[in-house]
N, C-alpha and C positions, 0 to 999 in steps of 0.2 A: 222308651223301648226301641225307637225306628232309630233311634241315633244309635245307641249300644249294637244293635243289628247291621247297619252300615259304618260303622267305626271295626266292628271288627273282621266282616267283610273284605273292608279296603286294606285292613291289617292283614288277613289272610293274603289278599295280592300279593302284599307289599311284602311279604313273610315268601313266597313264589321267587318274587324277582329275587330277593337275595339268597337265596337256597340255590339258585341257578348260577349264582354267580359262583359262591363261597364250594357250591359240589368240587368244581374245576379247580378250584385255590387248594381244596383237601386232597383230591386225588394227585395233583403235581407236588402239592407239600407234605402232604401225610406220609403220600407210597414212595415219594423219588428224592424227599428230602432237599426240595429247589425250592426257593423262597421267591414264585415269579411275580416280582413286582411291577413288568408288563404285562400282567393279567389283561388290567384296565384299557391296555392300550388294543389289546386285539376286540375286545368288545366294542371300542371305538369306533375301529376302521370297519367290523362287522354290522355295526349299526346302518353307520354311511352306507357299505355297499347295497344293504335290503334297503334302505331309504332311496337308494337310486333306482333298486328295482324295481320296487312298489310304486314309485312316480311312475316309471315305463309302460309299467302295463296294466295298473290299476284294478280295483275291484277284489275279489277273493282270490282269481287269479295269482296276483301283483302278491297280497298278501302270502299267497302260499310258494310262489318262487322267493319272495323277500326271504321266509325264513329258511328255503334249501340252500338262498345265497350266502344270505348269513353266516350261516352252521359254517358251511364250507370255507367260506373267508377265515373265519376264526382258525380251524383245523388246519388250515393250509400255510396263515401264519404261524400256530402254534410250531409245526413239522419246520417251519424253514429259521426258525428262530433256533428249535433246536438243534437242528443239523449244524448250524453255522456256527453258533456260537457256544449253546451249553452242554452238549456234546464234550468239548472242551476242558467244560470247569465243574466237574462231577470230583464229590468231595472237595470241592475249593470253594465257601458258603460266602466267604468276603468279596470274591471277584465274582460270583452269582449276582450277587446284591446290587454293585455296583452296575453290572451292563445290563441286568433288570430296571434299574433304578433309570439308567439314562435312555433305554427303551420306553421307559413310561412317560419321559419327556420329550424324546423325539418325539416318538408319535403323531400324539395330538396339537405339537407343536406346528406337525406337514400337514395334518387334515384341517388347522385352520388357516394354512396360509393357503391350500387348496382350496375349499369349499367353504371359509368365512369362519369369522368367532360368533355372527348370530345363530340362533338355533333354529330350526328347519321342522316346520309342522311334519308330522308321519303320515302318512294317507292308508287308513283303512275301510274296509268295506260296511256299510252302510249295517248293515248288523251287526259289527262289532263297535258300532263308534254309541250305540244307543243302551237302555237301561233295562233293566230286567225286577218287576217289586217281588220281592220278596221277605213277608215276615212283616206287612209295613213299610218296608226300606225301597228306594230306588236304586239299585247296586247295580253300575256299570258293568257290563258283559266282559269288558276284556279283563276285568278281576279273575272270572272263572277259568278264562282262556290259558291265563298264567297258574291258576292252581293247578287245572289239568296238565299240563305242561311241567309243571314240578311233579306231579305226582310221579309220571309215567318218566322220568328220569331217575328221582329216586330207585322204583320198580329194576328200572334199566340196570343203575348203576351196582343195586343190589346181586341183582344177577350176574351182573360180570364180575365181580368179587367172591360172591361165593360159590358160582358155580364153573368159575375155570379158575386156570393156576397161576394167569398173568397176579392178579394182586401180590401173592406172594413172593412170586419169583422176583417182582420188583422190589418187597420191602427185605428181600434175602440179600439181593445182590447190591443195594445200598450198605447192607451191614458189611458185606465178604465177596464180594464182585467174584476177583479171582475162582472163590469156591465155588460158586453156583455157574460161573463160565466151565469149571472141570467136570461139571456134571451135563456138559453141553446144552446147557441152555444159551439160547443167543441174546444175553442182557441187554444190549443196545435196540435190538429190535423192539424190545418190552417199553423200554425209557420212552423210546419215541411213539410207541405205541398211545404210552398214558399222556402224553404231555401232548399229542395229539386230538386226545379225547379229551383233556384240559381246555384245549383252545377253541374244540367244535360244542364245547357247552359255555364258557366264554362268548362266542359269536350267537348262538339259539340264545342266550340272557339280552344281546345287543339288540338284538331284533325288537325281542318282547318290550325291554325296556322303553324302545321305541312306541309300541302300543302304552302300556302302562302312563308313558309319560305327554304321549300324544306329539311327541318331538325328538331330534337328536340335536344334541351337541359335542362341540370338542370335547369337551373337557368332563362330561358327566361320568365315563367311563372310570375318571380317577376318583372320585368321590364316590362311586357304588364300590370300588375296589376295597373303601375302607371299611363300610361295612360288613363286605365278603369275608377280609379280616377276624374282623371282630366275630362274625358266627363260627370262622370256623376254631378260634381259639377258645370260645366256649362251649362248642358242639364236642370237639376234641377231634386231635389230627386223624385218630386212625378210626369214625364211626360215622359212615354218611349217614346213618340213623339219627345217630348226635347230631351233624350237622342242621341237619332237617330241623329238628326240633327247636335246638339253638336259632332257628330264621324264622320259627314261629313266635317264640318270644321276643325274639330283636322285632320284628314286624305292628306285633299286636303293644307293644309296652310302648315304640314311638306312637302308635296311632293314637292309644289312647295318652299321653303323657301332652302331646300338642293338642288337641281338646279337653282333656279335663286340667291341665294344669295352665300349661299357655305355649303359643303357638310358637314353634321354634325348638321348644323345650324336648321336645321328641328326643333331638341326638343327646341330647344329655343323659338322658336317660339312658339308653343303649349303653353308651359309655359307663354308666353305675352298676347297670347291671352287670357288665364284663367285670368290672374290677371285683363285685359280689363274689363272682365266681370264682376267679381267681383267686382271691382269699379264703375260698370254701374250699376249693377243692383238694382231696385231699391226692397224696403223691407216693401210690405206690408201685414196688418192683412189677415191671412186665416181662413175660419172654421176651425171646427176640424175634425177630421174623424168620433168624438164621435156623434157628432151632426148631419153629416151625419147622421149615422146609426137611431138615433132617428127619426130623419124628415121623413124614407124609413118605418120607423114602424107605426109614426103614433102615436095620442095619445089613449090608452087602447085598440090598438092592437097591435096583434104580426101575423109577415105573418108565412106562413105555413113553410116554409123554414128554419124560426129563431124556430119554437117551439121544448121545450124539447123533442127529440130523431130525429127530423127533418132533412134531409139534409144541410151541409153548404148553 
């Protein structure tokens, strides 16, 4: 019973960090249709910078500037990647992929010739490095740190989807740009808006990761990318509900797959269960987001919100 209790515990964590990851993967791939395959890379460099912080100035302190640093790192790569380059290549998914693809290996290419291929203990505060029993189980604190931390993003992310009009405006003006520009919305502001908010939950998973793992390295960022992946193709592109749940099964099926089967086995598993799904799932017609946006307008009006100089 204490093992079932802390096997699914550390599943819950582990189910956190990838939910953090895979949110930011859904919201730049579900809403804006970019396949950022430097996700990983901005989690990377967001790691390092909270790792530099938290050396600085240590304690709770240290810890709680790491993760405003973090966040902020991500975001601010996320905004200058978009500006520079994908900006650019909206509807064009092959030259997306490709300067994704070779951001995902610059990257961490610079941050080891920077700061080393070894990995780098994380320095956290003396209550969060210790254990908490519960149920029988000795379950590390920073598990919960990370579930709270998904939750209240989930909550977050919930809310800005359904209670403003950026979500849609973005998955309208991926289908019909032009149309939802003649209704004065400023779609570019929206794009960099989301892929902003992709990169400052990218850099908040960098940070945590850094707890969860008790270290950072180069190159971790691209192999939590693959599971980010994989949740959000089972969670589905457009439900951070889905997503969510999808990181609790991806989380709790490795945990227990490496102790009851054998250790390693974990990713395999993930991996069976993706293709499960994919086999199951079944594939019907959806609106469009365009069509949304249309039905929310109304026919020969425009709400106040949508009109020329309007707020998103």
């Amino acid at each position: 019973m204490n093992t079932l209790v802390l096997l699914t515990l550390t599943g819950l964590g582990l189910a956190a960090l990838y939910f953090l990851i895979a949110s930011g993967l859904a919201l730049i791939f579900g809403l804006m249709d970019v396949l950022n395959f430097a996700h990983g890379a901005f989690l990377t460099v967001a790691a390092y910078a909270a790792w530099e912080t938290a050396e600085a100035l240590g304690g709770t302190a240290g810890l709680l500037a790491a993760l405003v640093v973090g966040t902020l790192t991500g975001l601010l790569l996320a905004v200058a990647v978009e500006r520079v380059l994908i900006r650019r290549l909206y509807g064009r998914p092959r030259e997306q992929i490709l300067v994704t693809v070779g951001l995902s290996l610059t990257i961490p290419a610079l941050v080891q010739a920077y700061w080393g291929a070894d990995s780098r203990p994380f320095p956290v505060p003396d209550w969060l490095s210790g254990t908490v029993r519960l149920l029988g189980a000795n379950v590390p604190v920073s598990r919960f740190l990370l579930v709270g931390a998904a939750l209240a993003v989930l909550i977050g992310v919930r809310l800005l989807l359904n209670r403003t009009r950026y979500g849609l405006v973005v998955r309208a003006g991926v289908e019909d740009r032009s149309m939802v520009s003649a209704l004065g919305v400023d779609v570019t502001r929206a794009f960099t808006l989301v892929f902003a908010l992709g990169g400052a939950l990218a850099g908040l998973a960098g940070v945590l990761g850094g707890v969860y793992y008790g270290s950072v390295a180069p190159h971790r960022g691209t192999g939590l990318l693959i599971f980010g992946f994989v949740v959000v193709i089972i969670g589905g592109l457009h439900s951070i509900t889905g997503v969510a749940c999808a990181a609790l099964a991806a989380g709790l099926v490795q945990q227990y797959a490496n102790y009851y089967i054998s250790g390693g086995f974990g990713d395999i598993a993930v991996v069976v269960l993706l293709a499960v799904v994919i086999l199951a799932r079944p594939t019907p017609g959806r609106r469009g987001p365009l069509q949304g946006l249309r039905d929310r307008i109304g026919p020969g009006t425009t709400p106040p919100a949508l009109r020329p100089g309007g707020a998103v």
